[in-house]
C-alpha positions in Angstrom: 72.6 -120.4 -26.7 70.2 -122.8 -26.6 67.3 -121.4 -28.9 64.8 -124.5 -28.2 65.1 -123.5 -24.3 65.0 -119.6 -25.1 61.7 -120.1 -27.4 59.9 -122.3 -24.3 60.5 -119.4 -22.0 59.7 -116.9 -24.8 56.3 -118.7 -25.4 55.6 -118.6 -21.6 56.2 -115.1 -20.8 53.8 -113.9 -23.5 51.3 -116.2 -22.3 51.7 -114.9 -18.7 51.5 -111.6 -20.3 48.2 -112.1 -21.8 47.0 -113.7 -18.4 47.7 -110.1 -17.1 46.5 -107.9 -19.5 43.5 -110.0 -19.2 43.7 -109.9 -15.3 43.6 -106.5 -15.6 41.5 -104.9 -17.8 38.8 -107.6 -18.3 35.9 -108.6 -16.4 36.1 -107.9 -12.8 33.3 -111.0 -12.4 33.5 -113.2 -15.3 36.8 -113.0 -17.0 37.4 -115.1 -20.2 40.4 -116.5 -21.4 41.8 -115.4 -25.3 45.3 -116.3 -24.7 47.2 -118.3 -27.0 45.9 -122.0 -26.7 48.1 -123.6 -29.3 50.8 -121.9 -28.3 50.3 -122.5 -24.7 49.4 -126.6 -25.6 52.9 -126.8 -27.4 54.7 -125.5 -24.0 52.8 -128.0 -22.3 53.7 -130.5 -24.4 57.3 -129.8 -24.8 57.4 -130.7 -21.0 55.8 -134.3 -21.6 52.3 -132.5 -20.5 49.2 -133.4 -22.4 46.1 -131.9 -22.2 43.1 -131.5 -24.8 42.7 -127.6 -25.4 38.9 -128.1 -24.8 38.9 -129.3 -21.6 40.9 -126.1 -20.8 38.0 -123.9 -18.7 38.2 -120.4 -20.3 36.7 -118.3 -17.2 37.4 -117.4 -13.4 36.3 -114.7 -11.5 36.9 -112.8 -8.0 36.2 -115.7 -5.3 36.0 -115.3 -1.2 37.9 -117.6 1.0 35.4 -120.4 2.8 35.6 -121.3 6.3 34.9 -125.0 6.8 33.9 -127.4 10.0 35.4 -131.0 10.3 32.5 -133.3 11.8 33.9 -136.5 12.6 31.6 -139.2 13.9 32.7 -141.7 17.0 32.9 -145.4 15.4 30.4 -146.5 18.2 28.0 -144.9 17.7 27.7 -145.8 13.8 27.5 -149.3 15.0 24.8 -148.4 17.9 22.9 -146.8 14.7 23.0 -149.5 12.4 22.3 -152.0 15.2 19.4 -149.8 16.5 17.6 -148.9 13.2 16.2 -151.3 10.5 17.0 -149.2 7.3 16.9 -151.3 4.2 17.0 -150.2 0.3 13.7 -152.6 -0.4 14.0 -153.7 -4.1 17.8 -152.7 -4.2 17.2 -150.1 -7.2 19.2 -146.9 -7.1 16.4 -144.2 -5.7 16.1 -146.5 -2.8 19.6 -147.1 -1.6 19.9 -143.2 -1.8 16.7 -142.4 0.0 17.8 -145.4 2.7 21.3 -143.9 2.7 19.6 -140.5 3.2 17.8 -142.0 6.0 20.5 -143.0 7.8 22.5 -139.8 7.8 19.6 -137.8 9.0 19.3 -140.3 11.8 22.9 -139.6 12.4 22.7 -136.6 12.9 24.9 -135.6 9.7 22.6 -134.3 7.1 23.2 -131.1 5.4 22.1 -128.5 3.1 25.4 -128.7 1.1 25.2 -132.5 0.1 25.4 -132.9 -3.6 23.6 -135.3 -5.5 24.3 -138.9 -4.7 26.0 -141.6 -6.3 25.5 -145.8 -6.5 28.6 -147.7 -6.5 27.8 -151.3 -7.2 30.3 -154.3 -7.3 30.3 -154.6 -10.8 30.9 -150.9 -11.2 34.7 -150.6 -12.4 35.3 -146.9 -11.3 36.8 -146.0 -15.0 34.2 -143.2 -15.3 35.3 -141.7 -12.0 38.2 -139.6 -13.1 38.8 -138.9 -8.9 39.4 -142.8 -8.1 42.8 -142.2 -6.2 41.1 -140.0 -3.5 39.8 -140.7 -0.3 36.1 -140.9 -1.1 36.5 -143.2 -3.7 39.1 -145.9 -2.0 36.5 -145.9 0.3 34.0 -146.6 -2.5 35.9 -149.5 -3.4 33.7 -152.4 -2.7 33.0 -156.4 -3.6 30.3 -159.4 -3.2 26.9 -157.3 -3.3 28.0 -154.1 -1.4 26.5 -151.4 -2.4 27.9 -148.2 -1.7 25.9 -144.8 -2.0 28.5 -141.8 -1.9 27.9 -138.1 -1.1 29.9 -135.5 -1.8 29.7 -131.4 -0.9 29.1 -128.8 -3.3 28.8 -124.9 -2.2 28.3 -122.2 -4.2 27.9 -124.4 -7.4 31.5 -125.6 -6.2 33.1 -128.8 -5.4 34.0 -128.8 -2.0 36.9 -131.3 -2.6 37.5 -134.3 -0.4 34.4 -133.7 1.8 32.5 -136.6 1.4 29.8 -139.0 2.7 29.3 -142.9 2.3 27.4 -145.2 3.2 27.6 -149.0 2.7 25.0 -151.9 2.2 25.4 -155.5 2.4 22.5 -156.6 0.2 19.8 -154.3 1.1 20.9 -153.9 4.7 22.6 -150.9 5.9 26.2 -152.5 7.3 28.8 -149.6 7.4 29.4 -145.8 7.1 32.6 -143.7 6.5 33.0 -139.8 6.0 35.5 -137.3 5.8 32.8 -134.1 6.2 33.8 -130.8 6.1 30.6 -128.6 6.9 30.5 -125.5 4.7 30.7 -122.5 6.8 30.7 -118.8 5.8 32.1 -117.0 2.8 35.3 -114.6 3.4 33.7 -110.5 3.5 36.6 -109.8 0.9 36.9 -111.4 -3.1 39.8 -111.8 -4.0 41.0 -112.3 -7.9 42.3 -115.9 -8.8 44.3 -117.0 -11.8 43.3 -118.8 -14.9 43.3 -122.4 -15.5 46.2 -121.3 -18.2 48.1 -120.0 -15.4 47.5 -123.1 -12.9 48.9 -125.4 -15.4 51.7 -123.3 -16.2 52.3 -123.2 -12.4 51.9 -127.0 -12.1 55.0 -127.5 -15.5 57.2 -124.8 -13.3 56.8 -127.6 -9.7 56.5 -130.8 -12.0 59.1 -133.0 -11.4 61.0 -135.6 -13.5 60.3 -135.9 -17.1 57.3 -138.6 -16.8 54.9 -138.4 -19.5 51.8 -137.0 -18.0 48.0 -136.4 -19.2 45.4 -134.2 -17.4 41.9 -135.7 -18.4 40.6 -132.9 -16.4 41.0 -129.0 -15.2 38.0 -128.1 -12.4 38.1 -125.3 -9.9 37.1 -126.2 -6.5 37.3 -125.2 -3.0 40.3 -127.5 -1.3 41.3 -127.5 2.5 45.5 -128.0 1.9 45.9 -129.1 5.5 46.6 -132.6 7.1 44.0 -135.1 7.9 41.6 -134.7 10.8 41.1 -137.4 13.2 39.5 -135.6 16.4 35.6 -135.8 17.5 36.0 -132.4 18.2 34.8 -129.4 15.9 37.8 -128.5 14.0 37.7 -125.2 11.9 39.8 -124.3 8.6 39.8 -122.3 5.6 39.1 -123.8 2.2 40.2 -121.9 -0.8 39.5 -121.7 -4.4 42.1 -123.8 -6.1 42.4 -125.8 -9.6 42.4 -129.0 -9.2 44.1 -130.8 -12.2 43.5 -134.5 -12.5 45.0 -137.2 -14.4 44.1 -140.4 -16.6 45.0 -142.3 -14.0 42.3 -140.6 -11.4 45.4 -138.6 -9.4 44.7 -135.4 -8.9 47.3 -132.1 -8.3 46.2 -129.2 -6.5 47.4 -125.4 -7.6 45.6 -122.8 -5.6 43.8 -120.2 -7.5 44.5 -117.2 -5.6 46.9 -114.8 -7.2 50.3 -113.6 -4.5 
């Protein structure tokens, strides 16, 4: 028998056991994790997974669905905006590329109540604080001369609302392109429903890993995630986003593991 394979799955059933127990007889709102953490770190591990036992949120709860609206935005009439208005960042500091950037987007007709707070990517920014570099947002970001880019993402709930996002570009202080991927928070599902822990959305993530790559997670955030192919249509689309973990890497790649228990 091999005893080194028989310990790994060992380990892992009583760690899914504890996720249970926990499951069950904890917190119905605010459940917090007590399982194993060294134990669950050396399983990891053993599977050329590496992740710092801090970073390792310690509490989910009972979470509705959220039903989401695609806005796109026709390419001419961007340009008829930007040739139309005179919006400028005058002075070029930070507050006024996001109040000009603001600006724009009301004018556009795209503002909303879900925008999170805004962020200034300059030239000379190198994007190694952004652990989410690899998504769509921030390839978007990527920028060169004096562009200035001011980027908004979506938050609902106190939630991300992953890969929605907002940004608009400057040329000096002049306004000169725009590019979203907006996904209008809509209403909250009438039923909760119980999701797993961040142990159990790693543990999920070693069982579909493939290869035996050396991998490490700089980060483990839950979010609300629309797992469907990219929209390209003026028209209103609908979806459902759900709560999910979204696991991300050193390199800025992130994996997606949904948090609803089947």
């Amino acid at each position: 028998m091999d005893w080194t394979k028989a310990k790994t799955i060992l380990i892992i059933a009583l760690i899914v056991t504890d996720i249970f127990l926990i499951a069950t007889y904890g917190s119905k709102y605010n459940t917090e994790e007590t399982g194993n953490e060294e134990a669950l770190a050396a399983v990891l591990e053993g599977n050329n997974i590496y992740v710092d036992a801090q970073k390792i949120p310690r509490k989910h709860r009972s979470m509705p669905a959220l039903s989401v609206e695609y806005k796109g935005v026709a390419e001419e009439d961007i340009a008829a905006l930007i040739e139309s208005t005179d919006i400028r960042a005058a002075g070029g500091s930070d507050e006024a590329y996001i109040e000009a950037a603001s600006d724009f987007i009301s004018y556009l007709g795209m503002q909303s109540e879900y925008i999170s707070e805004a962020k200034v990517v300059r030239a000379q920014d190198d994007g190694s604080g952004d652990d989410s570099s690899e998504t769509k947002a921030d390839k978007s970001a990527e920028g060169g001369g004096d562009t200035v880019k001011v980027v908004f993402g979506c938050e609902v709930d106190k939630l991300k609302l992953d890969g929605s996002f907002m940004i608009c570009t400057f040329t000096g202080e002049e306004i000169t392109g725009f590019d979203s991927y907006w996904l209008e928070p809509g209403g909250f599902s009438a039923k909760k429903q119980e999701t797993i822990s961040a142990a159990a959305a790693l543990i999920a993530y070693m069982s579909e890993k493939e290869g035996d790559e050396e991998v490490h997670i700089s980060e483990i955030e839950l979010v609300y995630w629309v797992n469907s192919a990219s929209y390209d249509s003026m028209e209103a689309v609908t979806d459902t986003a759900l709560p999910t973990w979204r696991i991300t890497f050193a390199s800025g790649k992130p994996a997606y593991v949904e948090a609803f228990k089947r």
